[in-house]
Every structure is written in C-alpha cells, then in structure tokens.
Jmol script that loads the backbone (N, CA, C; Angstrom):
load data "model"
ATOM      1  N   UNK A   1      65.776 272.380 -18.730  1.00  0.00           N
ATOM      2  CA  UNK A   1      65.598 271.786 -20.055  1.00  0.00           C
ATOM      3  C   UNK A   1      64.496 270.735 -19.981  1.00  0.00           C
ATOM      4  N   UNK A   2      63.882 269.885 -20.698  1.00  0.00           N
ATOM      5  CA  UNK A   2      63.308 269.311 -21.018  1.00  0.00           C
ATOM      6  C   UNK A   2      63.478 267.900 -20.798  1.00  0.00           C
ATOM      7  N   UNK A   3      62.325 267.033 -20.468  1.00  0.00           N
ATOM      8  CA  UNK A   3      62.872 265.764 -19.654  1.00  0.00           C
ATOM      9  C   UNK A   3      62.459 264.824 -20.919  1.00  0.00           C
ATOM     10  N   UNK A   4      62.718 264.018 -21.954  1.00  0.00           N
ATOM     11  CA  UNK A   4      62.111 263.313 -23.032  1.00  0.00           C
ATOM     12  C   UNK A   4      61.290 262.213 -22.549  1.00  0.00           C
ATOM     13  N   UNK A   5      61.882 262.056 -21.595  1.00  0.00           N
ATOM     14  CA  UNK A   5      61.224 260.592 -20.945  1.00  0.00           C
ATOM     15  C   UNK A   5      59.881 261.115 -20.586  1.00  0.00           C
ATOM     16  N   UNK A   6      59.420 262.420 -20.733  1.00  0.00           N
ATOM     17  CA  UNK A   6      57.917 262.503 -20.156  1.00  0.00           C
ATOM     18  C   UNK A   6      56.858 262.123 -21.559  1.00  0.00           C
ATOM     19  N   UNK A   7      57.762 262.485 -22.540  1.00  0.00           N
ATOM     20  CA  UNK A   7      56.863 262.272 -24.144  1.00  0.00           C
ATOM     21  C   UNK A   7      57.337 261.955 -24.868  1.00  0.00           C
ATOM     22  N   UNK A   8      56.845 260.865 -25.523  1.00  0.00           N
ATOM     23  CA  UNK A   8      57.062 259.682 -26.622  1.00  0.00           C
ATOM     24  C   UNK A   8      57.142 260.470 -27.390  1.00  0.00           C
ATOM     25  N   UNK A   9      56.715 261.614 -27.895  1.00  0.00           N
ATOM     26  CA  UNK A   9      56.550 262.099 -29.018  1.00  0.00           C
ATOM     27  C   UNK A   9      58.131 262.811 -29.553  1.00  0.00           C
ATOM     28  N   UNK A  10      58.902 263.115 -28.516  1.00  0.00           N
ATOM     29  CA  UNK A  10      60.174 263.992 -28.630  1.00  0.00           C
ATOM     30  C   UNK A  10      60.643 263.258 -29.751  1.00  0.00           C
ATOM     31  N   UNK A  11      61.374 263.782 -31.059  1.00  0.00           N
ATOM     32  CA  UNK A  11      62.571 263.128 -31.380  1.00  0.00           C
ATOM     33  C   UNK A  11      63.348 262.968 -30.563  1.00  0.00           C
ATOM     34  N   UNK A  12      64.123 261.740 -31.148  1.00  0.00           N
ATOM     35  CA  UNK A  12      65.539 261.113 -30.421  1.00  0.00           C
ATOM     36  C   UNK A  12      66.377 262.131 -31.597  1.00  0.00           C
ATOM     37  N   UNK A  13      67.638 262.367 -31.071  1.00  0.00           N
ATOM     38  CA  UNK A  13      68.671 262.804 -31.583  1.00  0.00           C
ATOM     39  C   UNK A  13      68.567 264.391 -31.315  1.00  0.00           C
ATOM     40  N   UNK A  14      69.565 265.055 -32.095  1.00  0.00           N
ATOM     41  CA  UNK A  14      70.086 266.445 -32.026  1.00  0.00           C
ATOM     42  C   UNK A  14      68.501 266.826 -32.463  1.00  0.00           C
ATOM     43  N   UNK A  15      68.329 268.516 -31.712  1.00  0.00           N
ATOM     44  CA  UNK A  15      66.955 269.340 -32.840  1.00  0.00           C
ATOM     45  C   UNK A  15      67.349 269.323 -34.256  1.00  0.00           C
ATOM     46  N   UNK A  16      65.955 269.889 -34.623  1.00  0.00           N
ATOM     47  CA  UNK A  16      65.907 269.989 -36.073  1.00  0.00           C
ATOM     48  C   UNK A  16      66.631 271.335 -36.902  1.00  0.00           C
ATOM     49  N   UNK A  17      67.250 271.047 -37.892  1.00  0.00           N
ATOM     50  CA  UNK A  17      68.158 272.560 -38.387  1.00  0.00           C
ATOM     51  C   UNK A  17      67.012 273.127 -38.952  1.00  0.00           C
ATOM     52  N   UNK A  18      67.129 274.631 -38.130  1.00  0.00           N
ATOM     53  CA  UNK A  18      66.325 275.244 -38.951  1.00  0.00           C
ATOM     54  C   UNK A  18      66.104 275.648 -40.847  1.00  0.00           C
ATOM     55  N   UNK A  19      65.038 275.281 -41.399  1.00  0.00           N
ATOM     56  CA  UNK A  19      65.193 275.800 -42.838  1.00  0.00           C
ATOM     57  C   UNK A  19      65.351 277.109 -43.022  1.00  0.00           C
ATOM     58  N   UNK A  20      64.462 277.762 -42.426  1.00  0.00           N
ATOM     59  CA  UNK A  20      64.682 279.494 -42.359  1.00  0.00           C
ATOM     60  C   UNK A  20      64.583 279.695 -40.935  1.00  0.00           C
ATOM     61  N   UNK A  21      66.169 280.464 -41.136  1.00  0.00           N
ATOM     62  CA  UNK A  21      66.577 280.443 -39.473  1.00  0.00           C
ATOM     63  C   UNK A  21      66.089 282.036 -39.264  1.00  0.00           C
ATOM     64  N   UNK A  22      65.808 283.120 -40.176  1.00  0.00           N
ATOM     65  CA  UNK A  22      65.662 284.534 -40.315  1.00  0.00           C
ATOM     66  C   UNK A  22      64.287 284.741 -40.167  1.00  0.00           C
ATOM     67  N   UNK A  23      63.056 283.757 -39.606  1.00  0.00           N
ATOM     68  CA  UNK A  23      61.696 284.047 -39.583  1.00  0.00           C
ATOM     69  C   UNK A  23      60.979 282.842 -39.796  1.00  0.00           C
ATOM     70  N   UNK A  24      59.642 283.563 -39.871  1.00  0.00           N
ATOM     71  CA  UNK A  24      58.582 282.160 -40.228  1.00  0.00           C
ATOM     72  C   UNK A  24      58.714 282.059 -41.525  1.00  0.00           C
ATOM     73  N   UNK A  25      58.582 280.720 -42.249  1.00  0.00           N
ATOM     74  CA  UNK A  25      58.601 280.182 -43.384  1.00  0.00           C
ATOM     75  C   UNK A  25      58.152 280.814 -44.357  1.00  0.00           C
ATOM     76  N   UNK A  26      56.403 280.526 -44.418  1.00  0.00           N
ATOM     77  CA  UNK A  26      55.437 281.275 -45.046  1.00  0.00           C
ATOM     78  C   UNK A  26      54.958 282.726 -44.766  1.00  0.00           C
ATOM     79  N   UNK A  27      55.638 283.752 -43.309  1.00  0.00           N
ATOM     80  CA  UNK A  27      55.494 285.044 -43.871  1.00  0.00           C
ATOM     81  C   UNK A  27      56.319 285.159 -44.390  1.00  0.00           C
ATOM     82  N   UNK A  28      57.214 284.728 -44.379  1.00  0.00           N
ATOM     83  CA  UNK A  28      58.725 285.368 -45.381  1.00  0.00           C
ATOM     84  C   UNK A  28      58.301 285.471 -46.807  1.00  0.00           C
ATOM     85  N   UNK A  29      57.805 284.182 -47.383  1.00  0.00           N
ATOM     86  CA  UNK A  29      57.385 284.150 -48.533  1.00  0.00           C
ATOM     87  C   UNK A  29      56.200 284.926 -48.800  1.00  0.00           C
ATOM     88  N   UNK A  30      55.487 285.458 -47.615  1.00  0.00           N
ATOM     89  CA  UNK A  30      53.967 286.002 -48.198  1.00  0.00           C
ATOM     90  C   UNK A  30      53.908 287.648 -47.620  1.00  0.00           C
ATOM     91  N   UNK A  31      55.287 288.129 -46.931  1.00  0.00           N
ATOM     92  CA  UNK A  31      55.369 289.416 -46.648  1.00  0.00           C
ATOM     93  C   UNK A  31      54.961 289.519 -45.200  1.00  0.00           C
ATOM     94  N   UNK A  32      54.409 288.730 -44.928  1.00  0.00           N
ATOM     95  CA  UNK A  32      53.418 288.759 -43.424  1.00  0.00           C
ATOM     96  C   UNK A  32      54.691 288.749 -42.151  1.00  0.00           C
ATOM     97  N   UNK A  33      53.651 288.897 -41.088  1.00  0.00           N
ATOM     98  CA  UNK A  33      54.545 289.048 -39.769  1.00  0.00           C
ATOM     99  C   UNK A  33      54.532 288.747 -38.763  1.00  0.00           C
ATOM    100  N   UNK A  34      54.944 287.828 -37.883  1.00  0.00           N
ATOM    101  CA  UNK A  34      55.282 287.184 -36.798  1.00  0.00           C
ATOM    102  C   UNK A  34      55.266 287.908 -35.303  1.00  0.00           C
ATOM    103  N   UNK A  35      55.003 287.570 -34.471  1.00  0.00           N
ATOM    104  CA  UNK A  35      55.021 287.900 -32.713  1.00  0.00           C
ATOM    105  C   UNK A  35      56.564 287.007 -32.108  1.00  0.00           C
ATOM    106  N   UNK A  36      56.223 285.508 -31.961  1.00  0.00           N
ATOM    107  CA  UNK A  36      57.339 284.527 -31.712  1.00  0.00           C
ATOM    108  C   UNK A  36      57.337 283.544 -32.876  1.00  0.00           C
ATOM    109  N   UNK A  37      58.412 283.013 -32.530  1.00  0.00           N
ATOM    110  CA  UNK A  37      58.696 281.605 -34.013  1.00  0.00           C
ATOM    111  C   UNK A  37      58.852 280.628 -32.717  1.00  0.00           C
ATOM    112  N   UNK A  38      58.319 279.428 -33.610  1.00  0.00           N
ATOM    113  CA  UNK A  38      58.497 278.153 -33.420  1.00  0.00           C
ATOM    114  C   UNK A  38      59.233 276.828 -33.836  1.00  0.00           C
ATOM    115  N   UNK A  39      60.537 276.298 -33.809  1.00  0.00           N
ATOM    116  CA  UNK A  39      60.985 275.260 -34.470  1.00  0.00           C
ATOM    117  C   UNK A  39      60.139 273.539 -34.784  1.00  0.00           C
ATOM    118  N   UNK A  40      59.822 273.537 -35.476  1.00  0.00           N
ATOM    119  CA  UNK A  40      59.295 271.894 -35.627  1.00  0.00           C
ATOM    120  C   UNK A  40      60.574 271.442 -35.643  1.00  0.00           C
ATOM    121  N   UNK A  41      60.349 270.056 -34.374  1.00  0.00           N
ATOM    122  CA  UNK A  41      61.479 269.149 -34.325  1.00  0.00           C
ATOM    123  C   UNK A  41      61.694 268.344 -35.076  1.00  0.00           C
ATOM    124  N   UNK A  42      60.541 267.825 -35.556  1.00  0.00           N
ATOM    125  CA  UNK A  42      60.554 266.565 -36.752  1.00  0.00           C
ATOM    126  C   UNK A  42      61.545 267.215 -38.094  1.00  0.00           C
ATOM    127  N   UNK A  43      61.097 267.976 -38.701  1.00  0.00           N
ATOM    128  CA  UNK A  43      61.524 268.833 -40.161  1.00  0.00           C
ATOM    129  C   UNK A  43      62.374 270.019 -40.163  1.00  0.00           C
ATOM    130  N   UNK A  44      62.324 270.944 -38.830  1.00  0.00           N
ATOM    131  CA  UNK A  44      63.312 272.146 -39.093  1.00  0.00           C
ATOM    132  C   UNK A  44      62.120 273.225 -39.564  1.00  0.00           C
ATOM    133  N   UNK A  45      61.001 272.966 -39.978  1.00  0.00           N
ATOM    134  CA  UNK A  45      60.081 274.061 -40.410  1.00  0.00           C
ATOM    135  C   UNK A  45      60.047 275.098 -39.012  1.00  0.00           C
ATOM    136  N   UNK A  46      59.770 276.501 -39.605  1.00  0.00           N
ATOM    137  CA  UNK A  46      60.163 277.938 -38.468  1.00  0.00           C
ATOM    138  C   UNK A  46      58.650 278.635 -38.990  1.00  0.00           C
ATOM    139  N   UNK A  47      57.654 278.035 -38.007  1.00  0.00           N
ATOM    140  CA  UNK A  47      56.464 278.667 -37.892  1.00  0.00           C
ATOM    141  C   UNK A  47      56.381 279.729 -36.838  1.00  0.00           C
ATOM    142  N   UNK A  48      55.090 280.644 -37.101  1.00  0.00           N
ATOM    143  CA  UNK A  48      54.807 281.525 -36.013  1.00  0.00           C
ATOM    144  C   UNK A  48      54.017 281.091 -35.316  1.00  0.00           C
ATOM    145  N   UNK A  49      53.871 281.778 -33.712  1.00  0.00           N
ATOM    146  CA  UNK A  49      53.107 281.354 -33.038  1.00  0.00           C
ATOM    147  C   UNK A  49      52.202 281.958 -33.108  1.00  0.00           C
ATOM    148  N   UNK A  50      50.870 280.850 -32.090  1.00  0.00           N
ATOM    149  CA  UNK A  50      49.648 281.434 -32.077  1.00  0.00           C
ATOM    150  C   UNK A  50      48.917 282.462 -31.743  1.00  0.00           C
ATOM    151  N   UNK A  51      49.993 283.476 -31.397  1.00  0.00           N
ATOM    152  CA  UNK A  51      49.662 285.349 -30.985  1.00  0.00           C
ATOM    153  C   UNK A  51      49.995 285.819 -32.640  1.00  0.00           C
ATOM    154  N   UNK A  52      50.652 285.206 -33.025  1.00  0.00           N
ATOM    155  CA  UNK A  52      50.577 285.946 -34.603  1.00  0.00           C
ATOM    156  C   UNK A  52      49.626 285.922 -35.288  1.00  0.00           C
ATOM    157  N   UNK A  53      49.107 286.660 -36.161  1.00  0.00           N
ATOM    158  CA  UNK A  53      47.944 286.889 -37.246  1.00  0.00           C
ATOM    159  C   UNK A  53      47.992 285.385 -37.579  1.00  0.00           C
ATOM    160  N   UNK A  54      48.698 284.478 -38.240  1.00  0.00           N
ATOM    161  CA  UNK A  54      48.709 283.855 -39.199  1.00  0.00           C
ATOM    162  C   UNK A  54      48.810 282.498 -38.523  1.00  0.00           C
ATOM    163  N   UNK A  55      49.406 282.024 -37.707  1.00  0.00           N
ATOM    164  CA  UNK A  55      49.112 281.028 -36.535  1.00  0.00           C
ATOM    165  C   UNK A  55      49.900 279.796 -37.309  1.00  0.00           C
ATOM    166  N   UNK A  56      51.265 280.297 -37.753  1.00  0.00           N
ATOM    167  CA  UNK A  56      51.788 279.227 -39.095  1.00  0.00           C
ATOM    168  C   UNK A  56      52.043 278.164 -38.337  1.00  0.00           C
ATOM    169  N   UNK A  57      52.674 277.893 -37.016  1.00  0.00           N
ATOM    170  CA  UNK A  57      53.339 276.828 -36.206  1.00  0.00           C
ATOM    171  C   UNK A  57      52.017 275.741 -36.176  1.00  0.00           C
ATOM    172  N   UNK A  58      50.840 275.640 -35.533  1.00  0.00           N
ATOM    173  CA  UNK A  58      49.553 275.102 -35.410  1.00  0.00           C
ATOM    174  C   UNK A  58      49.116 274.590 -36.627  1.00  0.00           C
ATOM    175  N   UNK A  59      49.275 275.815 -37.717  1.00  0.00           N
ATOM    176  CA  UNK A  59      48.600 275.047 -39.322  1.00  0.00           C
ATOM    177  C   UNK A  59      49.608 274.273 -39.528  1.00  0.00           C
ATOM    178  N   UNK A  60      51.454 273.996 -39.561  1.00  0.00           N
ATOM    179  CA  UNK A  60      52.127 272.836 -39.998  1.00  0.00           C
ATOM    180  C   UNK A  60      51.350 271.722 -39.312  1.00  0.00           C
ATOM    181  N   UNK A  61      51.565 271.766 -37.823  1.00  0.00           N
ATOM    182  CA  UNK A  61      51.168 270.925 -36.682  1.00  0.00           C
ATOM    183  C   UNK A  61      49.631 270.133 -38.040  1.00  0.00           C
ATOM    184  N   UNK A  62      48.889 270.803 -37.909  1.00  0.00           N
ATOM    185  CA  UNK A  62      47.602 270.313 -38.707  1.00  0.00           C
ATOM    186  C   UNK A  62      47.621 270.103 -39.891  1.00  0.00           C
ATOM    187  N   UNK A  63      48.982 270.156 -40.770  1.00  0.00           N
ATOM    188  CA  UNK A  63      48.856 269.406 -41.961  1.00  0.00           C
ATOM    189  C   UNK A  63      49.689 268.194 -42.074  1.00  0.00           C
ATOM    190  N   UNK A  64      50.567 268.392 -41.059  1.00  0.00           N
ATOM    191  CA  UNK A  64      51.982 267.342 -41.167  1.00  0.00           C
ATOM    192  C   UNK A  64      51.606 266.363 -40.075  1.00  0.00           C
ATOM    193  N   UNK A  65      50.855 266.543 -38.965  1.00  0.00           N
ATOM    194  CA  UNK A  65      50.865 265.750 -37.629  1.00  0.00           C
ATOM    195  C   UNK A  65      52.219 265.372 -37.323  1.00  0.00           C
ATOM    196  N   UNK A  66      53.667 266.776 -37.504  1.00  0.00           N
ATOM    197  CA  UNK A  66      54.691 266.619 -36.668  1.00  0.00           C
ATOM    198  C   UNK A  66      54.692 267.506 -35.362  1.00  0.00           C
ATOM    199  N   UNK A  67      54.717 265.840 -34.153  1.00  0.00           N
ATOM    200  CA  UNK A  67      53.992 266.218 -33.023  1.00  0.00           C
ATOM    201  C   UNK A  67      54.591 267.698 -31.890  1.00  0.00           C
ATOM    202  N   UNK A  68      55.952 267.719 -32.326  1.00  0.00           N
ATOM    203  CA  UNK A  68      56.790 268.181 -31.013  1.00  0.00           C
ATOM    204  C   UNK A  68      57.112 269.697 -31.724  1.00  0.00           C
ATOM    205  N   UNK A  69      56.959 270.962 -31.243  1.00  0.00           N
ATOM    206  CA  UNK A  69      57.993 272.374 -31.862  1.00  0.00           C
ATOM    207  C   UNK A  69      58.927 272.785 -30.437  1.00  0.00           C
ATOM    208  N   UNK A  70      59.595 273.796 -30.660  1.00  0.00           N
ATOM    209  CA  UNK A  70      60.162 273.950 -29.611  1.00  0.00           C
ATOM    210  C   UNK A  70      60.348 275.569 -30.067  1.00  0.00           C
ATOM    211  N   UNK A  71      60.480 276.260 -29.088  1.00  0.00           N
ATOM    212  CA  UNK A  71      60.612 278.116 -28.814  1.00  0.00           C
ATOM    213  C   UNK A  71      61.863 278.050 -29.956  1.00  0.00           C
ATOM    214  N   UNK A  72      61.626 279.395 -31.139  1.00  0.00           N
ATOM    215  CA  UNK A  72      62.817 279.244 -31.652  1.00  0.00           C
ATOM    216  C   UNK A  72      63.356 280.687 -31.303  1.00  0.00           C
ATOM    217  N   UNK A  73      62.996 280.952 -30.460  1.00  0.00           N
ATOM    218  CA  UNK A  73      63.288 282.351 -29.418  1.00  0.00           C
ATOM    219  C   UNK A  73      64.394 282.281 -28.582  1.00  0.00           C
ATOM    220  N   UNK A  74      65.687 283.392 -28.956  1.00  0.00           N
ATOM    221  CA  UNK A  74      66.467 283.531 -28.098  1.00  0.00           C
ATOM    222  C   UNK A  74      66.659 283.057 -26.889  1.00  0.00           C
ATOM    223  N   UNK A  75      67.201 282.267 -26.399  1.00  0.00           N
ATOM    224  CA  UNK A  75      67.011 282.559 -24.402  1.00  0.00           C
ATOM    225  C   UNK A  75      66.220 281.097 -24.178  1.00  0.00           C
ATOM    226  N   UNK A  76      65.343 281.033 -24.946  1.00  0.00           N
ATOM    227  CA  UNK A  76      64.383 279.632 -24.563  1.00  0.00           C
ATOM    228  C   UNK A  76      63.935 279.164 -25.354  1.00  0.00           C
ATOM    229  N   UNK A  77      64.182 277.419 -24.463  1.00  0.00           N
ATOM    230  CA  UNK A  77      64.327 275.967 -24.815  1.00  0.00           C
ATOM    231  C   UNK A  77      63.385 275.551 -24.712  1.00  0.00           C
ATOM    232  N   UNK A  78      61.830 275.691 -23.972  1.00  0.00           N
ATOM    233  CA  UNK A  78      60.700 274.668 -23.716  1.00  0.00           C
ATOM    234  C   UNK A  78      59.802 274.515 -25.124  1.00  0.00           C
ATOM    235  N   UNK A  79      59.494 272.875 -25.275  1.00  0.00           N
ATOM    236  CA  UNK A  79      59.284 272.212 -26.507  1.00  0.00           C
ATOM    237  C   UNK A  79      57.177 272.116 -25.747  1.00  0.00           C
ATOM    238  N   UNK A  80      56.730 272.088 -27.154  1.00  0.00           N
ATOM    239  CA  UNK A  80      55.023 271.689 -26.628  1.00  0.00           C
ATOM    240  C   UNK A  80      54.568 270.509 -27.742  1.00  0.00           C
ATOM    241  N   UNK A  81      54.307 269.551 -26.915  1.00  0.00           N
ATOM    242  CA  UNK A  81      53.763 268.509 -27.535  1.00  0.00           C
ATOM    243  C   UNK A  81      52.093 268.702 -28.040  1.00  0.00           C
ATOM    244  N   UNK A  82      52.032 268.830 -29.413  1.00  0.00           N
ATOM    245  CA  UNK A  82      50.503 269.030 -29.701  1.00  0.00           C
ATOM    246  C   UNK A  82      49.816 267.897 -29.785  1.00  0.00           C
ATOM    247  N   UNK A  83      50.607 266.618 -29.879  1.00  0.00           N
ATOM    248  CA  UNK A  83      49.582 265.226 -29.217  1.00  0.00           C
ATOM    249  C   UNK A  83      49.088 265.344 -27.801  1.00  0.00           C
ATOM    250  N   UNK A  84      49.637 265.476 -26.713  1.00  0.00           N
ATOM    251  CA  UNK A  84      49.469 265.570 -25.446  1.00  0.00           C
ATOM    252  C   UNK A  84      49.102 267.026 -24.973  1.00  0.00           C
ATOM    253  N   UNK A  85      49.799 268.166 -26.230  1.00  0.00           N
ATOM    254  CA  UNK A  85      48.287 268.914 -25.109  1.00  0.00           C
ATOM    255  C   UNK A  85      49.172 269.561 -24.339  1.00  0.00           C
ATOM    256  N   UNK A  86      50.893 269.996 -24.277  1.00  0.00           N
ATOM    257  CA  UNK A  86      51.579 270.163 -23.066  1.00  0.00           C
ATOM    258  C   UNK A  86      52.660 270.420 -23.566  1.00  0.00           C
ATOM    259  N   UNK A  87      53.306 270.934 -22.556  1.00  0.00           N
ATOM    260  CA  UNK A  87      55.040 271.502 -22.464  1.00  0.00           C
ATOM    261  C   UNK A  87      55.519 269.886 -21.993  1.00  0.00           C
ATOM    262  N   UNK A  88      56.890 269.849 -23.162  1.00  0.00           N
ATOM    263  CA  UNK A  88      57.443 268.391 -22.219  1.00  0.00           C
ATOM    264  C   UNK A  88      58.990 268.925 -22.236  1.00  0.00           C
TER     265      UNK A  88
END
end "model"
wireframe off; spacefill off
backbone 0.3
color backbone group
C-alpha cells in the first residue's frame, strides 16, 4: 500500500466515494470508452486513463489541480501524485 508520509499531497482521511462507480464520468455521458479508470482522491471524480482516447483522469488533474488519483481498477491500490511527478 501506499506510504502518505512520502506526499503532502495525499488526502488525510478515508478515499474518495466514487461519483460514478460504473466508468469514467464524461464517457458515460458522451458514449465514449475507457482502457483503465482512475479515482480522484480529493472529489470521487472516475476519470480514464492516459491509454484511453480521451485522457479524462489528466484533463480533471488540469482543470481542478486535484493533486492525488488512485487505480480505480480491481486488484490495485497505487495512487500518482501529479504535483510530484510519481507513484506515492
């Protein structure tokens, strides 16, 4: 699991509830389609990742500057800090 003490950026407390736990946010709404999802820790937003067409996880990251997502993929837990650039 994940050590917080390596990045300031982690929320403190429980993760974020997902809003749409069934996919990415905006393909859901726009028909489009996903590779992996991503949880934002700050908000609960369920972006796709950056192998997907649409790269939704990165564009929240770049409109919201909420720093931390985490795999919202079965099986795995590792979170990437887009201030630092890194898995924390």
């Amino acid at each position: 699991m994940t050590d917080t003490a390596t990045c300031e950026h982690v929320p403190a407390g429980d993760t974020a509830t997902a809003r749409t736990p069934d996919g990415c946010e905006e393909c859901l709404a726009s028909g489009g389609r996903w590779v992996h999802l991503r949880l934002c820790l700050t908000c609960g937003h369920v972006g796709c990742c950056d192998s997907s067409p649409s790269k939704h996880a990165t564009g929240h990251f770049n409109e919201t500057h909420h720093p931390v997502m985490q795999s919202f993929q079965p099986g795995e837990d590792w979170r990437w800090c887009y201030v630092d650039g890194r898995m924390v």
